[in-house]
N, C-alpha and C positions, 0 to 999 in steps of 0.2 A: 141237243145241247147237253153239257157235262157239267157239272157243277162240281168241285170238291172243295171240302174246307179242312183247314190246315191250322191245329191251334197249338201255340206253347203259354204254359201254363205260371214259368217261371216270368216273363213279362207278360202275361196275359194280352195277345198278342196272336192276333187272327191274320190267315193268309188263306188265299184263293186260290183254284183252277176252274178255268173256264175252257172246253172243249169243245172242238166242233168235230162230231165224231164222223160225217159225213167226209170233210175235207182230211182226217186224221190230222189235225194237226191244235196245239190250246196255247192257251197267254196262263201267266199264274202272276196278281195283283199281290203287292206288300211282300214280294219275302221275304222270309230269313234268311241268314247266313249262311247256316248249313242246308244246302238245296239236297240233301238225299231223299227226305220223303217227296220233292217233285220229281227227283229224274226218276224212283222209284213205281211212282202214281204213274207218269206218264207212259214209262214201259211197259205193265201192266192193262191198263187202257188201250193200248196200241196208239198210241198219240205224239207228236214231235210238235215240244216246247218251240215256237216261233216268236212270243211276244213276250216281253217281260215289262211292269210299268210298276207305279207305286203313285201313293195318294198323294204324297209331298217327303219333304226333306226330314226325317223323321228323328226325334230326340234322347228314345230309349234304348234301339238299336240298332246294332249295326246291319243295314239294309243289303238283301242278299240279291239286290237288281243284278249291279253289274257282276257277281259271279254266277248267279247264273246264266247271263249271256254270253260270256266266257268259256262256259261250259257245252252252251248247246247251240249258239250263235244264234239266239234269237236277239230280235232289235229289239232296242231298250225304247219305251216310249215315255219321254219324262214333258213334267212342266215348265210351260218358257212363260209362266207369269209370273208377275211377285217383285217387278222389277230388276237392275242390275242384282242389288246384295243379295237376292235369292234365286238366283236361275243356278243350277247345276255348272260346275265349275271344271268338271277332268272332262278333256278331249277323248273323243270315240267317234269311230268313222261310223259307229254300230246306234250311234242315238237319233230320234224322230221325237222331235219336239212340237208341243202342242198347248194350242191356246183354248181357250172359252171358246167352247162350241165344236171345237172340230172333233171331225170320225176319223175309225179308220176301222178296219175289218178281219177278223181270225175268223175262215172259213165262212162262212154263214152270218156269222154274230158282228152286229156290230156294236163299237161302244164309241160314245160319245164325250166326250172332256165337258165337264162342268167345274169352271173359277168359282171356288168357297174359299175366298181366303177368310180368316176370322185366326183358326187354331194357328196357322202359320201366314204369308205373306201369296204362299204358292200352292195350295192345296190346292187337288182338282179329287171331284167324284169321277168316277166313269158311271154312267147311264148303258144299260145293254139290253140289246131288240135281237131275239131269235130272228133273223129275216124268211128261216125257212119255213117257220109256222106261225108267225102274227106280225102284225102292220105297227105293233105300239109296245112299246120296253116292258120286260117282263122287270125290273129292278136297280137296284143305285149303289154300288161299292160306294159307302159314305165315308170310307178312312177315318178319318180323327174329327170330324164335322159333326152326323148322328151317331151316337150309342146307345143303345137297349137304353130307354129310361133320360136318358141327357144328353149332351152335346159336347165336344171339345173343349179343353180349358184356351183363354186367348191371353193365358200371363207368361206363359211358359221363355217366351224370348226375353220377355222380361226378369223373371224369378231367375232363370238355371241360363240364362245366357248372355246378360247383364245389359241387355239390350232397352235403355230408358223409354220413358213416354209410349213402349209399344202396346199395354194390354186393355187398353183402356179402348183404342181404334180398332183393337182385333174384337173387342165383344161388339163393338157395334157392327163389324162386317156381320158377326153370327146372327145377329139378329137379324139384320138383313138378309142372310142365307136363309134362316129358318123363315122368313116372309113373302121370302122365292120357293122354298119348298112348300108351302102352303098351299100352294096353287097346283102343282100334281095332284095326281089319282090318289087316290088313298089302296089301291092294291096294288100299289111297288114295293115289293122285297126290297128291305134294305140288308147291307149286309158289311157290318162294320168292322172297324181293324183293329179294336180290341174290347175286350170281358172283362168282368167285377175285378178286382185290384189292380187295375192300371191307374200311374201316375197322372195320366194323357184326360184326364178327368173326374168330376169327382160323381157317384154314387150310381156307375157302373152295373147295369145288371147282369145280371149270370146266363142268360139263355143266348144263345150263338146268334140270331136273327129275329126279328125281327117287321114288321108290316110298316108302311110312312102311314096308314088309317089308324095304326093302334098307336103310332107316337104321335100323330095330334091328339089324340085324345088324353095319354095319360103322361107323355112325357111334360116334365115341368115348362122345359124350354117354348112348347110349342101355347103356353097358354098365357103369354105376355104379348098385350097389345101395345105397352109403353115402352119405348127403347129403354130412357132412364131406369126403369125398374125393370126390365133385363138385363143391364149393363149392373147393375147391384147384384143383381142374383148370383152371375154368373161370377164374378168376380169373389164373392164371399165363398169362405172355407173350401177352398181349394188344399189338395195335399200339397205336402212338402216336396219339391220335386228334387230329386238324387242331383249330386254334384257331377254325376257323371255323364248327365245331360246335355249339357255345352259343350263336352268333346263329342259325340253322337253327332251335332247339330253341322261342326267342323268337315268330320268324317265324312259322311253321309253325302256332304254337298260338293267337297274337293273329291270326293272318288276313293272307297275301303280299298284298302290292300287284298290281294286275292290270296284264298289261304293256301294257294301251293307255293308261294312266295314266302310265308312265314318262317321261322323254323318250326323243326316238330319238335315239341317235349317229347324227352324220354325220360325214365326211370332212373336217378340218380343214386350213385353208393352212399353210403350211411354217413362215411366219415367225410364226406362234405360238405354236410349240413351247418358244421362249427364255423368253417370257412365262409358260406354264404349269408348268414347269420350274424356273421359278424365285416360283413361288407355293408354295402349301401341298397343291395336288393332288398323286397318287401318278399314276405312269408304271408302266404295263409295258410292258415293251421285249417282244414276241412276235416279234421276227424269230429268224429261224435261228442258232444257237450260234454260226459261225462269223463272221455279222455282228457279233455283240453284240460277241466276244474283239475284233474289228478296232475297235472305238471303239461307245461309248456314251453315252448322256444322263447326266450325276452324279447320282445318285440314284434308279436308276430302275432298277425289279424284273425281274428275267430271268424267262420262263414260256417256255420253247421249245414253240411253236406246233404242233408234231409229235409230240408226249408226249400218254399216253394219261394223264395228270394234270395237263395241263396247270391247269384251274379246282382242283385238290387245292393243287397245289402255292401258287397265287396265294390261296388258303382259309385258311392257313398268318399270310399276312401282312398280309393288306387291313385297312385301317381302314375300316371300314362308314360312318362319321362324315364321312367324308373324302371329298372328289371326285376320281374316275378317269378317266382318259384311259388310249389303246390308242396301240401303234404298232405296225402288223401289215403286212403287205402285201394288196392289193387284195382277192386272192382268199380270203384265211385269215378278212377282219376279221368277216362277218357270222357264218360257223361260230363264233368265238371269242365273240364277243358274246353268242350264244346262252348259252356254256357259260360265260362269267361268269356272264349270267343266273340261271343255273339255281344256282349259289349264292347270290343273292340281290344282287349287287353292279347294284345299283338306282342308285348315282347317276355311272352311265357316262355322262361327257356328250360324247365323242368320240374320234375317232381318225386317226392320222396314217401316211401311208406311210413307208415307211424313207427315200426319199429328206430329209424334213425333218430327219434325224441327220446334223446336217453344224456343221461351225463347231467349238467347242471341245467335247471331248470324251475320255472314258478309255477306258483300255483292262483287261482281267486277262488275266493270265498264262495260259497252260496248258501245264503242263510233262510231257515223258515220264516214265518211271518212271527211269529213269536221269537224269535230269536232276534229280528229284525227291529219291533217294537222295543226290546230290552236293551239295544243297541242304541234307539231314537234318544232314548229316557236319559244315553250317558254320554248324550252331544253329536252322535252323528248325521250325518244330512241324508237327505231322502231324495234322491232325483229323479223327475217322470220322464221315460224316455221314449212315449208314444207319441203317436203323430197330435197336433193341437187338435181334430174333430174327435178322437179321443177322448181325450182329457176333459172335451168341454162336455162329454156324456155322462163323466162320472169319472171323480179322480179322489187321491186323498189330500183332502184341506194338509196343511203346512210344508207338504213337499215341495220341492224346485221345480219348473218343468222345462226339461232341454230335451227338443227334437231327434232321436239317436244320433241324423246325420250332422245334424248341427254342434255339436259336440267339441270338435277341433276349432268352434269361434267364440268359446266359452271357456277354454284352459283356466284363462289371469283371472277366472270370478269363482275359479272352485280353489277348496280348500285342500294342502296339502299337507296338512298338521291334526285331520282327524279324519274320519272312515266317510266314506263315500259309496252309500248303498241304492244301487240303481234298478228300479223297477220297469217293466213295462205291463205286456196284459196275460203272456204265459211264460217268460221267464227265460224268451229266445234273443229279443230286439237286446235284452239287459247285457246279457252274455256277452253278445259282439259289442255291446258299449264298454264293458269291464276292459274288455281286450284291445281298445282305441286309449283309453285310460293311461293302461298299462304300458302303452306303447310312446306314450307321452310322461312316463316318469312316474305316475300315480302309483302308490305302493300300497296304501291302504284303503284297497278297494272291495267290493262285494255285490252280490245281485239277488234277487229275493225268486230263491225257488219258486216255481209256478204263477210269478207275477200277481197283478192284483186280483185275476179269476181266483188264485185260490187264499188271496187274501180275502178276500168276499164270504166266499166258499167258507172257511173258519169265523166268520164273523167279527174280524180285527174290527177295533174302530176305525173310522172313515175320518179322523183328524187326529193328526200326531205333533210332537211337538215343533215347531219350525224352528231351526237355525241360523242364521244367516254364514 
C-alpha cells in the first residue's frame, strides 16, 4: 500500500493518495482543485487514479472530486446521508453513493464509509484495511470530525450559511461520534483534512497525523464524559468563519465548474485599467504592501501576494456575481490565480502588472505606534481587527474591536469626520482592512505599522484614550 499526503498551506487543507501498488491503480481522498500534483504523483508511481471520494460537502474550498474524475474517469464515491438538503446535488452517470457502513475496494485496500455527521449533516470518515497484509484497518481519513488536538467545528451551517437551530444538534452528533470512537484501537492512524489555521476548527495542531491512542489521551474533545459540557466546549470561541463559506457550501453540493470551462485570464494592456476601474468589476490590487501604501486604484481590494491567506482574506469580500480582475506581478499572477481558483472566483477574466497603476491614484497611511498614540491624543479611533480569540489574549484597553471580515456590517457605527486607525497583530489583516474602508468611501484612514507585536515590542501603553 501507498500512502501520499497532499497539503496546501494557504487553507490548511490536507489531501490523500491511497495506492494499491500491486493492482497499479489509487483513490486520492479531499482534493483540491487544481489536481496536477495527483495526476503528477500518480504518474510517477506508476498508478491510475480509479477512485476519487471526499469526507463531506466542504465550506472552504472548492472541492477537486469531480474534476478530477473528469480528468481520469475515476468514480466519484460520495455521501448519500445527511438527508434530502445534503446529499450531492449534480447528476453523473460517474457517482457511487454510500451509506454508514458500506465498503468498496481499490485494489487490495478496502475502505469502509463511517456516518459522523456533527461538523456537517453528511460527513463520512473512510476506515482502510490493507487486505493483502492484515485482517484489521491500519487507519481513519477523519475529514473535518478529528484533528491533531480537536475536533470539527458544528456552527459552521449556522455562522457562514445562515442555516438556524443547526449548531447546537451538530455538537451533540460530535460527541456522539467521539463516544463511537472511543471504542477503536488506539493504534489507528488518523489522518485528517486539515492543520493549524484552519477555520474548520478551533486550536488545530501543526503535525500532519496523528494516532486515535494519542487523541484520547490529550485531545480535549476526548476527555468529556458530559454531553452538556461538550456541547459548551465545543461551541465556545470558535473562529470567525469567512463569508465566503456559504458559497463553498452552494458549490461544492450542486457540482464546481470544471476549469477547462472557465475562461483563462490573460495579461491585460495598461490603458485598460481606467476603463475597468471605473465599471462595476472588483480589483485586487496583489502587489506588495509597500506598493499598494505608495498609491492605488480607488476602489480596489489589498490581498498581499506573500500571506499565507492571501485567497482567505480576498473570501472575506468577493462578490461571486461580479467580474474580477488581478493586478499582480509577472511572476506571483498564475500562483494567485490558482488560489483564487480554488475558492471558486470563476469569473476572473484578467490581469494586469503593477506597472498599469499609474495616473490618478491614493494612498493610506501607515503610522508607527507613536505616531499612532499622538493621533489617539487628537480624537482618533483605534480599531482591533483581529480575530475575537485574539483580542481576548491581550488587546489595548480603549480600542474598538471589529473582526477584519466583519467590517462591511459596521460601516453606519464608524466615523467619517475623523481618522480611523486600524490595527491587528503584524500590520497585514490592518492593510486589507484600510483598503475595504477605502472602498467604502473612508478617506481618512491609516494602519499601525507592525501591528500590536511591535506596539508591545516599543513598550506603548496597553490603554489609550477611547472615543466613541
Amino acid at each position: 500500500m501507498l500512502l501520499k499526503y497532499f497539503y496546501d498551506p494557504k487553507l490548511a487543507q490536507a489531501s490523500y493518495m491511497v495506492g494499491c501498488q500491486a493492482a497499479g491503480v489509487a483513490i486520492v481522498i479531499d482534493p483540491a482543485r487544481d489536481i496536477r500534483p495527483y495526476l503528477a504523483t500518480a504518474e510517477a508511481e506508476g498508478l491510475r487514479i480509479t477512485h476519487v471520494t471526499e469526507t463531506h460537502i466542504h465550506a472552504d474550498y472548492v472541492s477537486g472530486t469531480r474534476e478530477l474524475a473528469a480528468a481520469t474517469g475515476a468514480t466519484m464515491y460520495l455521501s448519500d446521508e445527511g438527508g434530502p438538503d445534503w446529499r450531492y446535488a449534480y447528476p453523473d452517470k460517474n457517482i457511487h453513493l454510500l451509506k454508514d457502513g458500506d465498503t468498496f475496494m481499490v485494489g487490495n485496500i478496502r475502505f469502509k464509509a463511517l456516518h459522523t455527521p456533527g461538523h456537517t449533516p453528511e460527513h463520512m470518515c473512510y476506515q482502510i484495511t490493507d487486505t493483502a497484509a492484515a485482517d484489521r484497518p491500519i487507519g481513519i481519513f477523519t475529514g473535518d470530525f478529528i484533528f491533531v488536538g480537536t475536533v470539527g467545528r458544528p456552527d459552521l451551517l449556522e455562522e457562514a450559511a445562515g442555516i438556524a437551530n443547526t449548531k447546537e444538534p451538530g455538537a451533540r452528533q460530535q460527541f456522539a461520534n467521539v463516544q463511537r470512537f472511543k471504542q477503536l484501537p488506539d493504534y489507528l492512524q488518523i489522518w485528517p483534512g486539515h492543520g493549524a489555521g484552519s477555520a474548520c476548527g478551533k486550536g488545530l495542531g501543526s503535525i500532519p497525523s496523528t494516532t486515535l491512542g494519542y487523541e484520547k489521551l490529550f485531545n480535549p474533545a476526548f476527555q468529556f464524559d458530559d454531553e452538556s459540557q461538550f456541547v459548551e466546549w465545543l461551541l465556545r470561541d470558535q473562529p470567525e468563519a469567512p463569508r465566503y463559506f456559504a458559497r463553498m457550501k452552494y458549490v461544492n453540493r450542486v457540482g464546481p465548474a470544471l476549469l477547462r470551462d472557465l475562461p483563462q485570464p490573460h495579461p491585460l494592456p495598461a490603458e485598460q485599467l481606467a476603463t475597468i476601474a471605473a465599471s462595476d468589476a472588483q480589483l485586487i490590487d496583489a502587489r506588495m504592501a509597500s506598493e499598494f501604501i505608495d498609491g492605488h486604484i480607488a476602489g480596489s481590494l489589498h490581498a498581499p501576494p506573500d500571506s499565507d491567506r492571501f485567497n482567505t482574506y480576498v473570501g472575506w469580500y468577493i462578490d461571486y456575481e461580479r467580474p474580477v480582475y488581478l493586478i499582480a506581478h509577472e511572476q506571483d499572477a498564475a500562483r494567485l490565480i490558482t488560489e483564487l481558483r480554488a475558492i471558486g472566483v470563476d469569473r476572473l477574466m484578467g490581469y494586469f502588472t503593477p506597472d498599469a497603476v499609474q495616473g490618478e491614484t491614493v494612498t493610506t497611511n501607515e503610522l508607527t505606534p507613536q505616531e499612532t498614540l499622538a493621533a489617539l491624543a487628537q480624537g482618533a479611533l483605534l480599531v482591533d481587527v483581529r480575530d475575537t480569540a485574539e483580542r481576548g489574549e491581550e488587546h489595548i484597553s480603549g480600542s474598538r474591536h471589529i473582526p477584519m471580515g466583519f467590517l462591511p456590517r459596521h460601516l453606519d457605527e464608524l466615523p467619517r469626520d475623523r481618522l480611523i486607525i486600524l490595527h491587528c497583530a503584524g500590520g497585514v489583516r490592518s492593510l486589507v482592512a484600510a483598503s475595504v474602508l477605502q472602498q467604502h468611501g473612508f478617506t481618512n484612514v491609516a494602519s499601525v505599522a507592525g501591528g500590536l507585536d511591535r506596539w508591545l515590542e516599543e513598550q506603548m501603553p496597553t490603554t489609550v484614550p477611547m472615543h466613541n
